[in-house]
C-alpha positions in Angstrom: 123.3 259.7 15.3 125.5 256.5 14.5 124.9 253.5 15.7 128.5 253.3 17.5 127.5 256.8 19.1 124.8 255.3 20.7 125.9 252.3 22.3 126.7 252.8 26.3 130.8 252.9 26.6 130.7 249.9 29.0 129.4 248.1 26.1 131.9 249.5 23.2 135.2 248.7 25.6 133.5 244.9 26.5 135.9 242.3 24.9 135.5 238.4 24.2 138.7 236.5 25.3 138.5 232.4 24.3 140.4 230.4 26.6 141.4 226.9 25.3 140.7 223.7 27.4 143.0 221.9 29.8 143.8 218.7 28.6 146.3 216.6 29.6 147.3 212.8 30.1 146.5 211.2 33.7 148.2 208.0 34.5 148.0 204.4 36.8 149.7 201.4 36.8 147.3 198.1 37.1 149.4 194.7 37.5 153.0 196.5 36.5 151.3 197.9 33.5 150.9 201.9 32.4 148.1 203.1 31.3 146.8 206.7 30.3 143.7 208.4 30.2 143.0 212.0 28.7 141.3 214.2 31.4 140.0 217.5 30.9 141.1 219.6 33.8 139.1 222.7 33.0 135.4 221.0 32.6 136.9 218.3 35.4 135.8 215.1 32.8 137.5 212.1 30.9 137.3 212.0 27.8 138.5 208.8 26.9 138.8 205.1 27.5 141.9 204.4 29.5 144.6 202.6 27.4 148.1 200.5 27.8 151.0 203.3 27.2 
């Protein structure tokens, strides 16, 4: 007996996709200036400082 033979089906068809993150720019405007953040949509975080765009 293989080891491939003995593994359950459900277990042989089982695949791993990676999905990449959501990350995009967010914006405001403080005293008629832009600015931008990057916000991670898919783990709903910042993950930066805001800054003058």
């Amino acid at each position: 007996m293989t080891l491939s033979s003995a593994a359950p089906a459900s277990v042989q068809a089982a695949t791993v996709t990676p999905r990449r993150a959501i990350i995009e720019y967010r914006y405001k405007i403080v005293r008629g200036y832009l600015y931008r953040r990057l916000y991670d949509a898919s783990h709903d975080r910042w993950l930066g400082p805001w800054e003058r765009a």
